[in-house]
C-alpha positions in Angstrom: 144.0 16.8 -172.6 146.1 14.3 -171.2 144.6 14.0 -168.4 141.1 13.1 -169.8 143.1 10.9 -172.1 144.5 8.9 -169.5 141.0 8.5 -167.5 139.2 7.5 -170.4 141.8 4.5 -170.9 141.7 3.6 -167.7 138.1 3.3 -167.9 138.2 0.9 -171.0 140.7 -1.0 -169.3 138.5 -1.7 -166.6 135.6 -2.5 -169.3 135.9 -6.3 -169.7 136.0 -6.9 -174.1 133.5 -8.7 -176.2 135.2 -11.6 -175.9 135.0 -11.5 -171.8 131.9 -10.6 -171.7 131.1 -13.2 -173.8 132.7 -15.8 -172.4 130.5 -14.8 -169.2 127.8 -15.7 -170.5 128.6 -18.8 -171.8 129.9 -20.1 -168.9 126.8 -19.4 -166.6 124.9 -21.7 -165.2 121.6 -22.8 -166.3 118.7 -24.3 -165.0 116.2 -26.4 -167.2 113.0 -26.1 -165.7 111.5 -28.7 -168.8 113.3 -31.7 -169.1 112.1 -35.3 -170.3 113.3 -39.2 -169.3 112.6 -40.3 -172.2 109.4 -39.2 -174.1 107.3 -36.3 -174.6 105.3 -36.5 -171.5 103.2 -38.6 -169.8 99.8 -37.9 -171.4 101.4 -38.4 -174.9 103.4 -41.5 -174.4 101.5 -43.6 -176.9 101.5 -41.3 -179.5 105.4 -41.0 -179.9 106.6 -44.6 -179.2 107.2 -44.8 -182.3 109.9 -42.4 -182.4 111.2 -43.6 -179.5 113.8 -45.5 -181.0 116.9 -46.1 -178.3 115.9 -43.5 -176.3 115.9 -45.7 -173.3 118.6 -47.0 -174.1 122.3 -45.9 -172.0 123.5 -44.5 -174.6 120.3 -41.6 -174.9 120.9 -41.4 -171.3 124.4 -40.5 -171.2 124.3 -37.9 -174.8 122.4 -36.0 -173.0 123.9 -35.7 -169.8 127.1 -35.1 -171.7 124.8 -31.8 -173.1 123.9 -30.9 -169.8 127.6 -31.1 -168.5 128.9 -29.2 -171.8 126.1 -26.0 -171.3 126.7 -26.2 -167.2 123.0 -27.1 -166.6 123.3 -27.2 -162.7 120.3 -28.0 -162.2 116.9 -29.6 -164.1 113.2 -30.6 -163.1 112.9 -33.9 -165.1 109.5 -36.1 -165.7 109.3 -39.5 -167.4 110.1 -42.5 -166.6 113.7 -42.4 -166.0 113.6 -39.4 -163.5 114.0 -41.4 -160.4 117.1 -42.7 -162.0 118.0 -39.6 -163.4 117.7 -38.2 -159.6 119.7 -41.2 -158.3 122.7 -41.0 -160.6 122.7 -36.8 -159.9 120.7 -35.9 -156.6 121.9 -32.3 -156.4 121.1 -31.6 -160.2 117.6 -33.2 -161.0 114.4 -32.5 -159.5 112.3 -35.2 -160.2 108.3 -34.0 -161.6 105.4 -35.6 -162.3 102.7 -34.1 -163.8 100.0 -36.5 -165.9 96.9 -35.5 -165.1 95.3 -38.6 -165.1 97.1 -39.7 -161.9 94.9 -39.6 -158.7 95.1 -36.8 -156.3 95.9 -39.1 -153.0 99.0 -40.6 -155.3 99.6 -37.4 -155.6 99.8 -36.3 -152.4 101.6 -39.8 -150.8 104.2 -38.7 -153.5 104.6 -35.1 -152.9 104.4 -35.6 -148.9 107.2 -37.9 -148.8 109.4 -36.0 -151.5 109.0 -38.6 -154.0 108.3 -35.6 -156.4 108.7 -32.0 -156.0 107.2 -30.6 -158.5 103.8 -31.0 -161.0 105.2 -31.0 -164.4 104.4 -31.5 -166.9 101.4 -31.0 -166.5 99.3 -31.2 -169.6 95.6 -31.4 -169.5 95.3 -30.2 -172.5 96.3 -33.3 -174.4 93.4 -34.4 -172.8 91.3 -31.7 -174.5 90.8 -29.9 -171.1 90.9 -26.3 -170.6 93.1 -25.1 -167.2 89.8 -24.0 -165.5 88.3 -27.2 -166.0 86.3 -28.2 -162.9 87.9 -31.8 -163.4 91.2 -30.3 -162.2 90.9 -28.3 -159.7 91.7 -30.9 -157.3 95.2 -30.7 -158.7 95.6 -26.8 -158.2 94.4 -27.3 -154.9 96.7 -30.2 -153.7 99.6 -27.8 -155.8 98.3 -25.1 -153.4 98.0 -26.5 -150.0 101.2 -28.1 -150.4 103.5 -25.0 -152.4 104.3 -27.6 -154.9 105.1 -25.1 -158.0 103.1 -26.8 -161.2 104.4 -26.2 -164.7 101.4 -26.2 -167.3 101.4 -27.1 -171.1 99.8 -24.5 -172.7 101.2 -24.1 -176.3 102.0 -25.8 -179.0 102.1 -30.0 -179.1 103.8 -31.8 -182.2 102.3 -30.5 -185.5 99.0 -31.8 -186.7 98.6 -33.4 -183.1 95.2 -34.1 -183.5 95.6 -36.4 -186.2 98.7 -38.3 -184.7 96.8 -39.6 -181.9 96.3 -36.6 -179.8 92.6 -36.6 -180.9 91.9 -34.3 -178.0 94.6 -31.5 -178.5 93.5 -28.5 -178.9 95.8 -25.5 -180.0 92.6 -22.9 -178.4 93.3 -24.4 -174.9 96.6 -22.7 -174.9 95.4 -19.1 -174.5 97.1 -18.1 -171.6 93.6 -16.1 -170.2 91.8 -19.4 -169.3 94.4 -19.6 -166.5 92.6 -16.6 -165.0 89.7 -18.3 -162.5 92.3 -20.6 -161.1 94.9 -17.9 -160.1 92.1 -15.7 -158.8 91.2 -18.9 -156.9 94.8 -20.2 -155.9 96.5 -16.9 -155.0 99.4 -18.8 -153.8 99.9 -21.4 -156.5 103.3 -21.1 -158.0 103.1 -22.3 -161.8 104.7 -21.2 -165.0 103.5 -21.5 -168.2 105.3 -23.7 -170.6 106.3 -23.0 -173.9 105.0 -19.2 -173.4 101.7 -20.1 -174.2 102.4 -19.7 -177.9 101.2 -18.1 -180.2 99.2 -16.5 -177.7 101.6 -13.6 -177.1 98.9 -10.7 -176.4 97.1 -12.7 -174.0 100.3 -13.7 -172.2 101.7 -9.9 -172.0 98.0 -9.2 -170.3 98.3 -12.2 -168.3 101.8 -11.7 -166.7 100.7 -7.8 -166.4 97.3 -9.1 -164.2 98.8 -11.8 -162.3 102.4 -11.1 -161.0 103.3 -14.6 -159.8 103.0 -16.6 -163.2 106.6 -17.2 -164.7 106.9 -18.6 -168.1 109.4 -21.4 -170.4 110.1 -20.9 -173.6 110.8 -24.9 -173.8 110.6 -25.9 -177.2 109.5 -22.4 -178.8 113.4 -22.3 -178.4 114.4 -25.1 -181.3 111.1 -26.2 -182.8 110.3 -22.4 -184.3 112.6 -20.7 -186.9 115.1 -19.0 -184.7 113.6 -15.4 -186.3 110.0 -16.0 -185.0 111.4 -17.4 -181.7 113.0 -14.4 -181.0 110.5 -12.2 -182.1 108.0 -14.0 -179.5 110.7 -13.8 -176.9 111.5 -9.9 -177.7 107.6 -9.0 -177.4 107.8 -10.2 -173.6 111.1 -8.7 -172.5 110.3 -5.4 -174.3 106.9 -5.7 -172.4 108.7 -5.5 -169.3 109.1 -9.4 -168.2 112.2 -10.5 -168.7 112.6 -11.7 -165.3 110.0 -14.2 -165.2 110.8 -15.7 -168.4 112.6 -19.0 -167.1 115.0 -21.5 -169.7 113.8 -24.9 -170.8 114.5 -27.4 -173.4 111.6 -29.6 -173.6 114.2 -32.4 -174.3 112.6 -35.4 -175.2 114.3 -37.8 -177.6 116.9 -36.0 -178.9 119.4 -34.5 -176.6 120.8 -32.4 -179.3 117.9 -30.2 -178.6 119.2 -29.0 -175.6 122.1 -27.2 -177.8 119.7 -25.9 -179.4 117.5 -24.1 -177.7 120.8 -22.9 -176.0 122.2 -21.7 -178.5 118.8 -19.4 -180.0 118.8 -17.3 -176.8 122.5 -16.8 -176.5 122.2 -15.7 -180.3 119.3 -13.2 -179.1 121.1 -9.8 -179.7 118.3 -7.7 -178.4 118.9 -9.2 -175.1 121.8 -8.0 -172.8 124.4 -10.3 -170.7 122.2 -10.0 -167.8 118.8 -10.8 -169.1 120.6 -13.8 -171.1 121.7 -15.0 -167.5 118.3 -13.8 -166.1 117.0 -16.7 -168.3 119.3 -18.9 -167.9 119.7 -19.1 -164.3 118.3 -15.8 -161.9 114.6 -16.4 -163.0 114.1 -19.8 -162.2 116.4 -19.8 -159.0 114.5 -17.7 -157.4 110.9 -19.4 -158.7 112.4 -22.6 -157.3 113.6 -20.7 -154.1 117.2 -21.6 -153.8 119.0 -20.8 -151.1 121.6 -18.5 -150.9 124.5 -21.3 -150.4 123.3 -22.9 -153.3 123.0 -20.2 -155.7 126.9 -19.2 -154.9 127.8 -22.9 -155.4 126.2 -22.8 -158.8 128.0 -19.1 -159.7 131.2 -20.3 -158.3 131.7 -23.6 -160.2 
């Protein structure tokens, strides 16, 4: 009796407590694949100057690199019009995006070519009432294509009542995750993920991700926007489906940094979700959609 006694204590010992395997998790590090410079994106940047406020301003700048510092964001694709200076301040953390689909393809190129840009986000045709297989676009996937340059896609919800805010083209329809079927089947090798999940969409996504084994998803701004009960319930339906590791961590930060606490703090509240998912998330996921190397994952894990 002793004996077994004896093993099974020095088996718990070896079990690290709540509190360790807690503090685990919070101190991972996280990669924001949806970050903004300023503003809500660039095919919506008239309709929320008006909320803009100081968010150009140094101030808005530095409150929310103080979040990303806090929450150990080591690294964050970032679009707007600060993301060159976001880049310059922090070269090894930001990956600077660009995504408006109004931009012309050869700008497009020059940029991607010369590593002006890395990556096509976010993109978000559908502010422009234009489905993902539109024929008007398919220059873009193509360019995305040739080049491996991963695209991130809008498809999901915009600011409430977008339509009648001076998004007359939105259309909450043009997020179904299925009308991203043609261009996969045509661009095999396109690396994209989905932002904000494609919600509400969730059955379509599940038969998306189950047909096409490359798509990743964010759960940017699904994260903070939604009541934290039907976030998790949307989040829960895709794990339990089977994809928890392409679901990839976002804030959709636009012009309140405070978001980005948030939207942290939602998944690490998820209690159907285990240590290792949460960091799956958080970092695993999107590491290896981005393709880090080796010597910079360890970096990251190590700090």
């Amino acid at each position: 009796m002793k004996k077994y006694v004896l093993v099974t204590i020095v088996v718990l010992m070896s079990i690290p407590s709540i509190g360790q395997r807690k503090n685990t998790m919070l101190n991972t590090p996280i990669i924001d694949m949806h970050l903004h410079s300023g503003y809500a994106g660039p095919d919506i940047l008239e309709a929320v100057t008006k909320l803009r406020s100081n968010n150009d301003q140094p101030s808005y700048r530095d409150s929310t690199f103080k979040y990303l510092n806090e929450f150990n964001i080591v690294k964050a694709v970032v679009d707007g019009p600060n993301a060159l200076d976001y880049q310059s301040r922090d070269p090894e953390r930001f990956i600077p995006a660009w995504g408006t689909s109004s931009t012309p393809v050869d700008s497009l190129r020059k940029w991607f070519q010369e590593g002006t840009y890395k990556i096509m986000a976010e993109f978000g045709p559908q502010y422009s009432g234009l489905a993902p297989n539109d024929e008007k676009l398919e220059p873009y996937f193509s360019l995305a294509e040739e080049l491996d340059i991963p695209v991130g896609i809008h498809m999901g919800p915009g600011p409430p009542g977008a339509a009648y805010i001076g998004m007359k083209n939105y259309r909450m329809s043009l997020s179904n995750p299925l009308l991203l079927e043609e261009v996969l089947v045509k661009h095999p090798k396109l690396r994209i993920y989905i932002m904000h999940a494609g919600y509400p969409f969730i059955d379509e996504l599940i038969g998306l991700l189950w047909a096409h084994p490359q798509v990743y998803v964010d759960v940017a701004v699904i994260n903070w926007v939604l009541p934290q009960i039907e976030f998790h319930n949307y989040l829960r339906r895709i794990v339990e489906a089977g994809y928890g590791e392409r679901i990839m961590y976002g804030s959709d930060e636009m012009i309140w940094p405070q978001s980005i606490k948030i939207s942290v703090g939602n998944i690490r509240a998820a209690d159907f979700l285990s240590v290792k998912q949460k960091e799956d998330i958080f970092y695993n996921n999107a590491a290896r959609f981005l393709r880090l190397t080796d010597e910079e994952i360890q970096k990251h894990k190590n700090q």
